[in-house]
C-alpha positions in Angstrom: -25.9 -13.4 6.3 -26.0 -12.8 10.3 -26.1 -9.3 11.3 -23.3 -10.1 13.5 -19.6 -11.4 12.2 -16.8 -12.3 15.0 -13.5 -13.8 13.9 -13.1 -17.0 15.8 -11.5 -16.8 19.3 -9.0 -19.1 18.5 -7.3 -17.6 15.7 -3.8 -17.2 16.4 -1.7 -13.8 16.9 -0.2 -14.1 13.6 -3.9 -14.5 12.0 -5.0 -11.6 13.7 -2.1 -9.6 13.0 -2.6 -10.1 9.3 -6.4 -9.6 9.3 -5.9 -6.0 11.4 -3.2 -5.4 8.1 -5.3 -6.3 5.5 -7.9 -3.7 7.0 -5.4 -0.6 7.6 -4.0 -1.4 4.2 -7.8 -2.6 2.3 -7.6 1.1 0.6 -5.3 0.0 -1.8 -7.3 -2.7 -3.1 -9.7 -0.2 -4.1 -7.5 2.2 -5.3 -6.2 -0.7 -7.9 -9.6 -2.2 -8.3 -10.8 1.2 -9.3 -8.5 1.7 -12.2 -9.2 -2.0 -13.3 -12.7 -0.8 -13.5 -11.5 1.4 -16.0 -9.2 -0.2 -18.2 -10.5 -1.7 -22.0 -7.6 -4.5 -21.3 -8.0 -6.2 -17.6 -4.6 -6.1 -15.6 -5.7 -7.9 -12.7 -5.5 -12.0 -12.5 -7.1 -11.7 -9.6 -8.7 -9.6 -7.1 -10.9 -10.4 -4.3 -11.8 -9.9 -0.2 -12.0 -12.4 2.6 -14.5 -12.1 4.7 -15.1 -13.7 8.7 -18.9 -15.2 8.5 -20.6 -16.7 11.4 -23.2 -18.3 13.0 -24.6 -19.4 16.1 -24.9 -23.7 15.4 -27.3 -25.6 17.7 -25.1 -27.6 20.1 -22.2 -24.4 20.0 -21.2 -22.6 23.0 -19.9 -19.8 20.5 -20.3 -18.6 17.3 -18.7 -21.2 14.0 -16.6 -18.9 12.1 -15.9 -19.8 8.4 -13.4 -17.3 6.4 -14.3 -17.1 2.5 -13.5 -15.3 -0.6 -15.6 -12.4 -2.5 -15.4 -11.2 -5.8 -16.8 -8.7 -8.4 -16.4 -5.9 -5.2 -17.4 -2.3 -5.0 -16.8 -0.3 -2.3 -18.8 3.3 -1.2 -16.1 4.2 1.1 -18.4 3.1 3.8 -19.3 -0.7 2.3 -17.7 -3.2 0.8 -20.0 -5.0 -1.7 -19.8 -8.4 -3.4 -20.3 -12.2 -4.1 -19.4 -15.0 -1.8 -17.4 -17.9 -4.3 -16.6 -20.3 -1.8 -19.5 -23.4 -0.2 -19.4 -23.1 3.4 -18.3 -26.3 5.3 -20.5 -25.9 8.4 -22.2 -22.5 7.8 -26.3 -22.1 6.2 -26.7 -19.0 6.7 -24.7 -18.0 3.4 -24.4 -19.8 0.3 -21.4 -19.7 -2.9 -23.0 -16.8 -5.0 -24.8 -14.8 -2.5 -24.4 -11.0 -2.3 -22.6 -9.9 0.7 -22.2 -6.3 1.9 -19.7 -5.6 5.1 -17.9 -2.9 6.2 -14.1 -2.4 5.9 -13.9 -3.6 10.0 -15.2 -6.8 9.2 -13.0 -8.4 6.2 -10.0 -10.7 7.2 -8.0 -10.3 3.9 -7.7 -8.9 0.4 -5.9 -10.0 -2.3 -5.1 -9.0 -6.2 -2.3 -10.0 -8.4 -0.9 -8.6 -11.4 1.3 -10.6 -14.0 1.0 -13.4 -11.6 2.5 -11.4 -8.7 0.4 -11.1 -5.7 0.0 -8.4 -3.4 -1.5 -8.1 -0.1 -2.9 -11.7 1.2 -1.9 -11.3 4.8 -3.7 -14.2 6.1 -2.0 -16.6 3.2 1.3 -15.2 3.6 1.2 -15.6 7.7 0.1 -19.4 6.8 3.2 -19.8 4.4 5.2 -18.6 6.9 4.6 -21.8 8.8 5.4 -23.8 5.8 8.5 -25.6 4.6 10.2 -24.5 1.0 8.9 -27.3 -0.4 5.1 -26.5 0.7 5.6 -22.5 -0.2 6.5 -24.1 -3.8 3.4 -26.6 -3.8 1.1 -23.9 -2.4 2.5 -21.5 -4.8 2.2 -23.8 -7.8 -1.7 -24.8 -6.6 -2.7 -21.0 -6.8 -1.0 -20.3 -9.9 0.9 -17.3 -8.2 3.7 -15.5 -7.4 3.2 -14.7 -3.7 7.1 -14.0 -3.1 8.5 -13.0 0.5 6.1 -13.7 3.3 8.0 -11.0 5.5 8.1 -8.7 3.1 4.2 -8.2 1.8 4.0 -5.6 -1.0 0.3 -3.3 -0.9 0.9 -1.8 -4.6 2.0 -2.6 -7.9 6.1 -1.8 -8.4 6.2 -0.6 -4.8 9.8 -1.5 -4.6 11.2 0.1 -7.9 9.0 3.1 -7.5 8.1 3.7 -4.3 6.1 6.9 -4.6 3.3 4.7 -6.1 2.2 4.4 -2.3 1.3 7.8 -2.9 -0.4 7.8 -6.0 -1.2 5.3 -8.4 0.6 6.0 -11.8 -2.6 6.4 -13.8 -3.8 8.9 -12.1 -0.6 11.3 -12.5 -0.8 9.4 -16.2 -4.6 10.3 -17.0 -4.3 14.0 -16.2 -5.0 15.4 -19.3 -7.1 13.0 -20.6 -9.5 13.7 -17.7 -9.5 17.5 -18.0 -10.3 17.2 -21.6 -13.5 14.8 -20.0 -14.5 17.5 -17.9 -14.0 20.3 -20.7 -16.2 18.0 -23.0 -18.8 16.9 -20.2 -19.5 20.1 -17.7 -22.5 18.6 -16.1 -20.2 15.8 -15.1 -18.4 17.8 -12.8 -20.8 18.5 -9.6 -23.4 15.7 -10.7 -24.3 12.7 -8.3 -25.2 9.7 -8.4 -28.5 7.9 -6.7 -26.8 7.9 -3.3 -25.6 11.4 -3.4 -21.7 10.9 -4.9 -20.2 13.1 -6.9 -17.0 12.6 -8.6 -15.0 14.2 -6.1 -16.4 11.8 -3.7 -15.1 9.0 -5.9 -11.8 9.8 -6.4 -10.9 10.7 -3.1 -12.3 7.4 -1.9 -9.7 6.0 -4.4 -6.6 8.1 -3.1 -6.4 10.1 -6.4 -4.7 13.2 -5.8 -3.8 14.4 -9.3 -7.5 13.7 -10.6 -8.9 15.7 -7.1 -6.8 18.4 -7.7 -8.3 18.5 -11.5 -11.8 18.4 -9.8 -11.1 21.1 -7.3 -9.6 23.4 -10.2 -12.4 23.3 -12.3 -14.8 24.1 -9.6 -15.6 20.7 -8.0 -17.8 21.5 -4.4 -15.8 20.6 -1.6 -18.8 20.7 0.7 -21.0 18.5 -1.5 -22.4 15.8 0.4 -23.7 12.4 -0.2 -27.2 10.6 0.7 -25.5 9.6 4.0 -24.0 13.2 5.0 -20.6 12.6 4.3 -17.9 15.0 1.7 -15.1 14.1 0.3 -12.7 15.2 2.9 -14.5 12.5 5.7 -14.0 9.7 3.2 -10.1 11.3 2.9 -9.4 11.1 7.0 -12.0 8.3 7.3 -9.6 6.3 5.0 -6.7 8.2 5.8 -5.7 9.6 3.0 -2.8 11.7 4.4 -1.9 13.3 0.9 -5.8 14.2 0.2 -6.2 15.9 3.5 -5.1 18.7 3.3 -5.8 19.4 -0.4 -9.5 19.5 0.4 -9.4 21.3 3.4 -8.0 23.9 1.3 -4.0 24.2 2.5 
C-alpha cells in the first residue's frame, strides 16, 4: 500500500458528498461493530469499509484510484485496521487479502446490515440514486439486501422507531449491570492497559458508550490515563465527537 491515498479527481459531487458522510458518520460503525465483537450469536450480515487506494501507473499523468472493500476491521480511535477482499483491476501495489491500516480521513464508505437491512453505504446509495426502479430492484436483489430509501440513509439500528439510539446503543444502557458485576468480580480490570497503553475507559469511549463510561468513572476508572500515543479518553470523545461523552469526562 502507497503511503499516499487521493480519491480520484473526477469523482462527482454526489461521490464526494457521500465519502465526506460516511467519514463524519464512520463512528457508528464502530460503535455497532464493537458490540458484534461481543455477542455469542453474530447480528451483523455484513460489515465492512471502503477504502480509496492509489498509485502512480507508468504512462499516468495522475494517480489511478481504485475504491475496495475491507473486512474483519478494528479500529484504535486513531486507525482503522483490516483486510482488503476485492482484486484490483489496474492497481499492484495491493492485493485481495492484504492487511491494510488507514485513518478515518482516508475511507470512502462503510457499510453493515442487520436482518438484511443496510445502514450507511453512502457511496452505493448516491449510485442508486442514478438508477431506474427496475435497477434499484436488480442491484438490490444482486447484494442480497435491503438498502431502502437512498435520500433517507439510516447510521444505526432502529434509528426511526427509537431515535435516541443515536445516542447510545441499546446494549450499553442494557449491559449495565452485567458490567458492574464484571468489574466487582475482576478489579484489576478496571485501570489495566493493554500493549499500546488502552485502558477500558479508552475503549468505550472510543465506542460512544455513555452508560458503560459512566460505570468506569464510578468505580474509579482514571480519567487522565493515557495511551502509548499520549492520548485519554476525553481526546478520543472530542476527537470523534462524542457530544454526550464530553462532558461526562471532563467532569460536568
Amino acid at each position: 500500500m502507497s503511503d499516499k491515498i487521493f480519491f480520484a479527481k473526477g469523482d462527482s459531487p454526489e461521490m464526494i458528498d457521500a465519502f465526506a458522510k460516511a467519514q463524519a458518520t464512520f463512528k457508528y460503525f464502530w460503535r455497532e461493530l464493537s458490540w458484534e465483537h461481543r455477542r455469542i450469536v453474530p447480528g451483523l450480515n455484513v460489515a465492512c469499509v471502503k477504502v480509496a487506494f492509489s498509485q502512480e501507473l507508468p504512462g499516468d499523468s495522475e494517480p489511478t484510484v481504485e475504491h475496495m472493500w475491507i473486512n474483519d476491521i478494528n479500529f484504535d480511535g486513531d486507525t482503522i485496521y483490516g483486510t482488503l477482499i476485492n482484486d484490483p483491476n489496474e492497481l499492484t501495489n495491493v492485493s485481495n487479502g492484504d492487511e491494510i491500516s488507514i485513518p478515518v480521513a482516508q475511507i470512502s464508505d462503510w457499510l453493515f446490515a442487520i436482518n438484511d437491512r443496510t445502514y450507511g453505504g453512502f457511496t452505493i446509495q448516491a449510485m442508486r440514486a442514478g438508477m431506474t426502479d427496475e435497477e434499484r430492484q436488480d442491484h438490490d436483489e444482486a447484494w442480497g439486501l435491503e438498502f431502502g430509501d437512498y435520500n433517507n440513509i439510516l447510521v444505526v439500528n432502529k434509528q426511526e422507531e427509537n431515535p435516541e439510539n443515536l445516542v447510545e446503543h441499546p446494549m450499553s444502557r442494557n449491559m449495565q449491570q452485567s458490567f458492574v458485576d464484571f468489574l466487582q468480580q475482576n478489579p484489576d480490570e478496571l485501570n489495566a492497559k493493554d500493549e499500546a497503553g488502552y485502558t477500558l475507559l479508552h475503549k468505550e469511549t472510543i465506542a460512544g458508550n455513555l452508560t458503560t463510561v459512566e460505570v468506569l468513572l464510578q468505580h474509579g476508572a482514571n480519567r487522565a490515563g493515557q495511551t502509548a500515543g499520549g492520548k485519554t479518553a476525553l481526546d478520543f470523545a472530542r476527537q470523534l465527537n462524542w457530544e454526550h461523552l464530553i462532558p461526562v469526562l471532563e467532569g460536568k
